[in-house]
C-alpha positions as CSV (number, residue, x, y, z in Angstrom):
1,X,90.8,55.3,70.1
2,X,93.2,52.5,69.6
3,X,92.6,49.5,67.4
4,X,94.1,45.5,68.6
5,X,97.3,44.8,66.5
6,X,96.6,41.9,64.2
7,X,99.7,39.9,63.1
8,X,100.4,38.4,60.0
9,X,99.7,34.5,59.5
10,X,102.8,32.8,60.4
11,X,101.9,29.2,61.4
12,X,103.7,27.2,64.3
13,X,102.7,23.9,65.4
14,X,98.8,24.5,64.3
15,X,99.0,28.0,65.9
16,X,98.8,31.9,64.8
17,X,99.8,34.6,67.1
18,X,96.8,36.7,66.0
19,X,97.8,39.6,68.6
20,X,100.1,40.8,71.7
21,X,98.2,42.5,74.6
22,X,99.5,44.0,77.3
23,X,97.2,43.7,80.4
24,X,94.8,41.5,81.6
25,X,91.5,43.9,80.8
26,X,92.5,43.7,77.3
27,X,93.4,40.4,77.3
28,X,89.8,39.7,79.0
29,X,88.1,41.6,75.8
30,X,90.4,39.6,73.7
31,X,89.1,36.6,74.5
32,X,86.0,37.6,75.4
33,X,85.5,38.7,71.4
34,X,87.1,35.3,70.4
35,X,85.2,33.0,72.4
36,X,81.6,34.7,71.5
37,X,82.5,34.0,67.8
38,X,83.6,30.2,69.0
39,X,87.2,30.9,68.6
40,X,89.6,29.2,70.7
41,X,92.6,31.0,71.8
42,X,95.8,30.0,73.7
43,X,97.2,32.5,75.6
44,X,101.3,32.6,76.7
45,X,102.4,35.2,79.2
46,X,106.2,36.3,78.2
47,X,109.1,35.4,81.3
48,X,108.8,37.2,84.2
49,X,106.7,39.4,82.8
50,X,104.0,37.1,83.9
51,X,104.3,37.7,87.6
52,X,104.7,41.3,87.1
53,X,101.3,40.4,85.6
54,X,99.7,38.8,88.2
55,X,101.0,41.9,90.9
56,X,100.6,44.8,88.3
57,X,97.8,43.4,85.9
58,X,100.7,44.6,83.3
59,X,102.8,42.6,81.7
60,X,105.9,44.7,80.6
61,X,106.7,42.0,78.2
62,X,103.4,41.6,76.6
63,X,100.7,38.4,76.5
64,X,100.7,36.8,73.4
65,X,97.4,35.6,71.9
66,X,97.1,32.6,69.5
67,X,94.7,30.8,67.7
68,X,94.1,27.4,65.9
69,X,95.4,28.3,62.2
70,X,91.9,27.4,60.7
71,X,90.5,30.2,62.3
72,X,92.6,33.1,61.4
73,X,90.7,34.8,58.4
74,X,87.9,35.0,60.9
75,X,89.6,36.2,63.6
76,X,91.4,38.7,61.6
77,X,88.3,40.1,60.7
78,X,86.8,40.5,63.6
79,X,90.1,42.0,65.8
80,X,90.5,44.7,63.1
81,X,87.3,45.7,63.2
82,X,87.5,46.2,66.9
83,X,88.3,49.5,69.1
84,X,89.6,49.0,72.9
85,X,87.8,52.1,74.1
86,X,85.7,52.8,76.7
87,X,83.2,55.5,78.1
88,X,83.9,56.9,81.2
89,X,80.3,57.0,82.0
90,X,79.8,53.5,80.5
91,X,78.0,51.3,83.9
92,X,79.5,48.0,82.6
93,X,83.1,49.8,81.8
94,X,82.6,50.7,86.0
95,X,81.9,47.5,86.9
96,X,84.3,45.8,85.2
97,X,87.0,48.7,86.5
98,X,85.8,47.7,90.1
99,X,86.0,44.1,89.4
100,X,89.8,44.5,88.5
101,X,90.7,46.9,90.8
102,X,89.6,44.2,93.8
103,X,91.2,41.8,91.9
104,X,94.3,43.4,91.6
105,X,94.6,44.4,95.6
106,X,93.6,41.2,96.2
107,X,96.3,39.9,94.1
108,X,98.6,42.1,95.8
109,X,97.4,41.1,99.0
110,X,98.4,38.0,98.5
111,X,102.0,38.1,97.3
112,X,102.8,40.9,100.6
113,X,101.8,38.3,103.0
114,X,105.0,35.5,102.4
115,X,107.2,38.9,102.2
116,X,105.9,40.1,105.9
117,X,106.3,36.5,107.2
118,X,109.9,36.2,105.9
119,X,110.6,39.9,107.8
120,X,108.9,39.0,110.9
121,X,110.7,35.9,111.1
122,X,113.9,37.0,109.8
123,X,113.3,39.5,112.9
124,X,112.8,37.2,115.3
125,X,116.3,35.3,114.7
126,X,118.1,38.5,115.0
127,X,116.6,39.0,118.1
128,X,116.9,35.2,119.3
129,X,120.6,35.4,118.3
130,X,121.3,38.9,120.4
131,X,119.9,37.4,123.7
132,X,122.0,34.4,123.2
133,X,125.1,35.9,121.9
């Protein structure tokens, strides 16, 4: 069982980094829990950890969550009183494993297909330049 961090109230701008999370299935619970209690939250994903992120779903340099200030007692309550667990036999837990899991191939799929261009075509000049040379 592991509980969210909650950070202490240190104000910036209006904001409150109530939490740092590390992928995006616990960033989706985060918010999830936030925005059914009518909490707003901002989310910043940390330097290049962010398109780690979007290949990996992991962010090696975490995902910071922050709230308005007003809303931090609340919030605080409710994120410490939380446990990011699941059952393996859970049917939602499943569907939201399979919902990520295309996501992420997707994702993947996606970021492999300018790289394969760039070889093929990188290919094709070093062949172009030996028949001509």
């Amino acid at each position: 069982m592991s509980h969210i961090e909650v950070y202490d109230k240190e104000v910036k701008d209006g904001l409150v980094r109530i939490t740092q999370v590390s992928d995006s299935v616990q960033l989706g619970f985060v918010e999830s829990i936030l925005e059914s209690e009518g909490i707003d939250a901002v989310i910043n994903r940390k330097g290049s950890g962010s398109y780690l992120n979007v290949y990996s779903g992991f962010n090696f340099q975490g995902i910071d969550v922050f709230i308005h200030e007003s809303d931090y007692d609340k919030a605080r309550d409710i994120l410490e009183n939380v446990e990011l667990t699941h059952e393996e036999d859970d049917e939602e837990y499943k569907t939201l494993e399979a919902q990520y899991k295309a996501s992420k191939k997707k994702h993947t799929s996606l970021l492999l297909a300018p790289v394969a261009i760039a070889i093929v075509a990188a290919g094709l000049a070093l062949i172009i330049s030996l028949i001509k040379g």
